[in-house]
N, C-alpha and C positions, 0 to 999 in steps of 0.2 A: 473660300480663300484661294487666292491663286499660287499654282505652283511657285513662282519665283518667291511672291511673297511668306509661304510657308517656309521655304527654304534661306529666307532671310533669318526667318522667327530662329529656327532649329542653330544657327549659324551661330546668332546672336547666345542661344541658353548655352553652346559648347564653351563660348567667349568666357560667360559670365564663370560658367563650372571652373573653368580652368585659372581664373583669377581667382573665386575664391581659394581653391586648391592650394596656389601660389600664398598667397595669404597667409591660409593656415598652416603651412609649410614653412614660410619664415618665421612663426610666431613659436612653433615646435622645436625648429631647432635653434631658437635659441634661450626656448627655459630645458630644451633634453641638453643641450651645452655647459648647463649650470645644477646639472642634476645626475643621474645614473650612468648617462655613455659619458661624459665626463670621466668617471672613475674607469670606466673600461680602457677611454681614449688612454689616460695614464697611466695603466697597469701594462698596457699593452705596450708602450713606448718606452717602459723601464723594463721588460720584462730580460731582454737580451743584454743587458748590462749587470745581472746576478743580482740585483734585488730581492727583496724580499714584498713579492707585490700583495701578503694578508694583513703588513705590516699597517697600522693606522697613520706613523709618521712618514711613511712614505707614499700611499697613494688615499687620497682624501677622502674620505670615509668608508675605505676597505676594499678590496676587491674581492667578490662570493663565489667566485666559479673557479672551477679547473684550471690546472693550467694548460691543458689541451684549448681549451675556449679560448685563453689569451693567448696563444703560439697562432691559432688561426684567424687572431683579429689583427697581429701585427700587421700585415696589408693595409688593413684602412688606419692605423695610425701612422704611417708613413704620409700619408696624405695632411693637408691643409684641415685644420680643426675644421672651418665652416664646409669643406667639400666630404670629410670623413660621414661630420653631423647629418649633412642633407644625404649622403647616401644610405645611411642608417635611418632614415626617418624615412625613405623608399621604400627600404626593405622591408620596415613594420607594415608599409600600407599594402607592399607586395605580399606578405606573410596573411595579412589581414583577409585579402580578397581570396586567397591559395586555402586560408580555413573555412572560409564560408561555403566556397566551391569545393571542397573534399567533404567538410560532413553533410552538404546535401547530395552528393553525390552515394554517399554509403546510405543516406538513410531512406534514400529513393529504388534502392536494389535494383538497379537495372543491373544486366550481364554486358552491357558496351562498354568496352575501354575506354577510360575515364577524357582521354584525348577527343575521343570521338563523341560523348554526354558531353563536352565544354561547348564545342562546333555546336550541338542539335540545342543546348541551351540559350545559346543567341540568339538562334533562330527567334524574331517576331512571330511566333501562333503561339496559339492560349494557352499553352501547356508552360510556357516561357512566359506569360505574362504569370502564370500561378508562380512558378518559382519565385518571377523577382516582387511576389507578393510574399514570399515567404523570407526571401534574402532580406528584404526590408527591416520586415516584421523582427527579425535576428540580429540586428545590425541595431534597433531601437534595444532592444531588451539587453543587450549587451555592451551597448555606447558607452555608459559607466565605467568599464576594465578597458576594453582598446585606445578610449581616449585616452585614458591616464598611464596606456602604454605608450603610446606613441609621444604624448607629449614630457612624456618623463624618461625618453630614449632607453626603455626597460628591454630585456631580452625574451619574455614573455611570449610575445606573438612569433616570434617565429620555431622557439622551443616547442609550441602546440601544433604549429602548423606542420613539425618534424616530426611529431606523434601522431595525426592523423595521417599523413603519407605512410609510416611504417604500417600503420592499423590496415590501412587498403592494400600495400604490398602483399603484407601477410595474407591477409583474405584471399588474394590471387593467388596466392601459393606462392610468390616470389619470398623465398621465405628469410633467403641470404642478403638480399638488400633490406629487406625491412627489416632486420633483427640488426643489422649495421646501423640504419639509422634509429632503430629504438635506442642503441648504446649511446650514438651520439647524444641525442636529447638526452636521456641520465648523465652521462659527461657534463651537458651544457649545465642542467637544476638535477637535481639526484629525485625530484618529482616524479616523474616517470614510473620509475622502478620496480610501483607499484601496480605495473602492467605485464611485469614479469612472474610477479606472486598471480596474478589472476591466468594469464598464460600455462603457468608452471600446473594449478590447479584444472585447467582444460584440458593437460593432456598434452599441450607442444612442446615437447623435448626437445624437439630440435629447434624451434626460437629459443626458449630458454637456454639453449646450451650453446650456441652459436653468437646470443647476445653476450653470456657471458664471454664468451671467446673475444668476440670484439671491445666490449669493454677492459679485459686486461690489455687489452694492443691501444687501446686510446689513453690507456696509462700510462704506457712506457712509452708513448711514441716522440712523447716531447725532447724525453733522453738524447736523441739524436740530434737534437738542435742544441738545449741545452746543458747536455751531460748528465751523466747518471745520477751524482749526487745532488748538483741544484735541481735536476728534478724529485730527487725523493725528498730533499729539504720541503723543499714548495707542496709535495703530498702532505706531507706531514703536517706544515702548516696550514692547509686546507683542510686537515681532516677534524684537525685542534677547533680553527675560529667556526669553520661552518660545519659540517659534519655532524658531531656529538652535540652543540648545543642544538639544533636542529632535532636530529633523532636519536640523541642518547640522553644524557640529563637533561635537556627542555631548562637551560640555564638563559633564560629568554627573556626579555624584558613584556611587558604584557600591558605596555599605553593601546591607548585605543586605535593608531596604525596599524595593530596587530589584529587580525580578523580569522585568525585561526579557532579552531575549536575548543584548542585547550586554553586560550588567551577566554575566551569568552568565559569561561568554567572558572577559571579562577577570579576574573573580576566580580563576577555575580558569586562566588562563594564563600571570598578571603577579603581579606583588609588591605590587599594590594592595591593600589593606587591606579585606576584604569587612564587616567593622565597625568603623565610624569610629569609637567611643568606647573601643574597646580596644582598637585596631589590629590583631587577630587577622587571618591571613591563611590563604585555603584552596585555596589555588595547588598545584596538580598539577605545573607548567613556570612558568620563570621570561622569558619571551622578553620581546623589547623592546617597549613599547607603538606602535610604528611596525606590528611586524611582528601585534601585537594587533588593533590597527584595521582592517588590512586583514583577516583574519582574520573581522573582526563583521562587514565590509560584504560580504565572500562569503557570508556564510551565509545574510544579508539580503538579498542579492541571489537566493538560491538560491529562498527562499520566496517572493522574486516571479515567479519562475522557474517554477513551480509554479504558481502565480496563472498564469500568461502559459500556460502550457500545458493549462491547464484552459479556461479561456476560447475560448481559439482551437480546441480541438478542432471534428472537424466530425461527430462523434456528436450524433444531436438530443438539443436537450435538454429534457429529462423532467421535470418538478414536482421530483422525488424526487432528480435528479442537480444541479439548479441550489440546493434548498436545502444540500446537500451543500458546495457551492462557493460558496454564501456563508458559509455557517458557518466556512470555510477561510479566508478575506477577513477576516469580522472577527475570528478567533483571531490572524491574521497583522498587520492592524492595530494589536496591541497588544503583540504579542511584539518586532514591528523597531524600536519607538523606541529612544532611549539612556535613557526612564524609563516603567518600568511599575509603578505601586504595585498593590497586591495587588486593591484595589476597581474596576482597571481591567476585571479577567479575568470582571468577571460579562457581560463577551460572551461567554463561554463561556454561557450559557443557551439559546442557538439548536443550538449544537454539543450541547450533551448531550438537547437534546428530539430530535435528530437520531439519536442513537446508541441511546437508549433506545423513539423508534419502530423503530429498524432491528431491536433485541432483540425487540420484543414483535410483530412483524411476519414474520419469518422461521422456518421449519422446518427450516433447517439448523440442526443442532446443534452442527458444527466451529465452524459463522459466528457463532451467537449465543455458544457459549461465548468465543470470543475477545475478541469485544465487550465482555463480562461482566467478562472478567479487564482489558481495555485501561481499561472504565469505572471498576471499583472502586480495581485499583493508583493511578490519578488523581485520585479522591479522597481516598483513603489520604496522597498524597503533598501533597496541599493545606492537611490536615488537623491534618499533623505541625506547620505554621506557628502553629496558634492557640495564643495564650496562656493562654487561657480553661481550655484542656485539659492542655495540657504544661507551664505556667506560661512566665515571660518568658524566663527565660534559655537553656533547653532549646528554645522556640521560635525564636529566634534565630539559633540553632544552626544549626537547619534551614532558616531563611531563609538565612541562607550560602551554603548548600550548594543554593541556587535548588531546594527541593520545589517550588514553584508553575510555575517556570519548568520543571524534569522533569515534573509533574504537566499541562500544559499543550501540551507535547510526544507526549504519550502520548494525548490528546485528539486533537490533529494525527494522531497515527498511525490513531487510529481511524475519523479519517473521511474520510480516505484510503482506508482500508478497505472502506467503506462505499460507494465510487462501482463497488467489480465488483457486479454482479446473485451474489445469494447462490443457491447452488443447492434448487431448490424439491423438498419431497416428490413422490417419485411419486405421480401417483393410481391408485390401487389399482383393476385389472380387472374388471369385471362377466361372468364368464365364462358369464351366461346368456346374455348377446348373443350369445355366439362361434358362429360357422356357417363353416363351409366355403364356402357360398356368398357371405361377408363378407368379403374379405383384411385388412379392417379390424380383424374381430375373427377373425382365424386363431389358432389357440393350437400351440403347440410339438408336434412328431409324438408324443414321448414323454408329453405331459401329454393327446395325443389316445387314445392306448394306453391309460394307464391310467385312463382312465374308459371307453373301450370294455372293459376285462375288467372 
């Protein structure tokens, strides 16, 4: 093929890339328009006028975050709804591409500043065709949550992308910007948080202690904009609507949106209704929600359990065993609430860059096939949920029946998996070394015999 012509070809695929882009870029922001950043756009726009934005009659069906998170979004609600929307559907695809390049970035251990691994990652050689064999690979097994992020204008992707930056801060020892931005993400989803329990149990007192520092300042910092008491109003109602039902009573509804751990435990144990508009129920046992609850908070207990014994071990810990155990941290952070919507599990994006380095890095075959089979049945099971593919009510179905919640679990197993050392090829003998006068390279009596005849 000739130069010009080749460079027609490549000209033409950037054309095509960028129209679909375009495309699915208008088609996002205008169901995220009529869906999640909606509520934000209006929480945020009423915020400076003394509202009550946890209010249901006031911003359409609720707003869940802090009010630090709406004091820093008034900016983009100033703006034109379709210019605020298209910049927030940016941002996700910017968050999107910022998390894929940070957990491969930690779970590759190099010691180059991560500015400097983006640079050598572009780079055309084969070390860069492996990655974007694995970026792919991540990007497939994950498509399930990032789409349904992006196109539901959720704040998801960029809350994990704020925890995997503090994760690398930390690791570099930068310990006062990373523990800043761990607060923020708990500001933004109180998800997080449970990075501080796992920290706290390491041994970092001073993240711990420095996160908390900055989390009391992201609390009162609103005060100054809008006064001490509508800010402790707005706490207060934040802590009422999301807060406790979240992680105090679990007064949570449990339709099949819900893909949380303990939503799953009670449809499959109780008489509760796993879809609220048809009451349909998928209950295995019928016990009492007394003996239900206790039941979620075991098992919840079990995975911090888990966490708590990972931590404390006194195996050093290794690039390659600590990313393992965060990835366990944030899958867990989102399985123990009483609500996990489906856009929550794109923390699963560290866990599967995790599993798919483990694939493409070992030469045991028992080890990798297991992987293989633990990865795909999990995205198999994710997959069953979209509507896109099975249409709504067949998906449904299968939200019931917590695929995401199974699919998620099966993730969990595998990187569990993942913390024995997989056993390595042997490397193969150079039986020209072998000498008698070597014990190092002595060869068996019988393999001496039959090259002496």
């Amino acid at each position: 093929m000739r130069p010009a012509t080749h460079s027609k070809l490549r000209t033409a695929k950037w054309i095509l890339a960028a129209l679909l882009f375009l495309a699915y870029m208008y088609v996002s922001v205008q169901k995220s328009w009529n869906d999640d950043f909606r509520a934000y756009y209006q929480a945020c726009a009423l915020l400076l006028s003394g509202a009550n934005i946890y209010d249901l009659n006031v911003v359409e069906g609720g707003f869940l975050y802090s009010p630090l998170f709406a004091l820093l979004m008034v900016p983009v609600a100033v703006l034109p709804q379709i210019v605020a929307a298209s910049f927030w559907f940016l941002l996700n695809v910017t968050s999107l591409i910022l998390s894929i390049a940070l957990a491969l970035y930690l779970t590759e251990g190099t010691s180059a500043p991560f500015t400097t691994w983006v640079k050598g990652a572009l780079a055309p050689a084969t070390t860069g065709r492996q990655r974007g064999f694995i970026v792919a690979l991540v990007l497939v097994l994950s498509a399930r949550f990032w789409l349904n992020n992006i196109e539901h204008g959720q704040v998801n992707l960029l809350l994990w992308c704020i925890v995997l930056l503090s994760v690398l801060l930390i690791r570099s020892d930068r310990v006062a910007i990373g523990s800043a931005l761990l607060s923020l993400a708990i500001i933004i989803k109180v998800l997080p948080f449970l990075l501080l329990f796992y920290y706290l149990l390491r041994r970092k007192y001073s993240v711990v202690g420095l996160s908390l520092f900055w989390l009391c300042l992201f609390l009162l910092l609103p005060a100054a904009v809008l006064g001490w008491q509508h800010n402790l109003d707005l706490l207060t109602a934040w802590n009422q609507r999301i807060l406790q039902p979240n992680f105090g009573q679990g007064a949570i509804g449990v339709g099949d949106s819900n893909q949380s751990l303990n939503a799953m435990v009670i449809r499959f144990l109780s008489e509760i209704p796993a879809n609220e508009d048809t009451g349909a129920t998928v209950n295995f046992f019928s016990l009492s929600l007394q003996t239900v609850g206790l039941l979620t908070k075991f098992f919840s207990f079990m995975l911090l359990a888990v966490i708590a014994v990972l931590a404390l071990t006194k195996r050093e810990k290794t690039a390659r065993r600590e990313n393992v155990e965060v990835a366990i941290v944030l899958l867990t952070a989102v399985l123990i609430p009483s609500l996990a919507w489906k856009a929550y599990f794109v923390a699963a994006i560290m866990g599967y860059t995790v599993i798919v380095r483990s694939i493409t890095g070992t030469e045991d075959k028992r080890y990798r096939h297991l992987l293989i089979a633990l990865a795909t049945a999990s995205f198999v099971l994710h997959t069953l949920t979209s509507d896109g593919i099975w249409g709504w009510k067949l998906a449904h179905v299968f939200q019931s029946y917590s695929c995401v919640t199974f699919s998620m679990v099966l993730l969990y197993a595998a990187l569990l998996l993942t913390l024995r050392e997989p056993r390595t090829a042997r490397a193969p003998v150079d039986i020209s070394k072998a000498s008698s006068g070597n014990p190092a390279f002595s060869l068996p009596s019988r393999v001496k015999d039959r090259r002496s005849s």
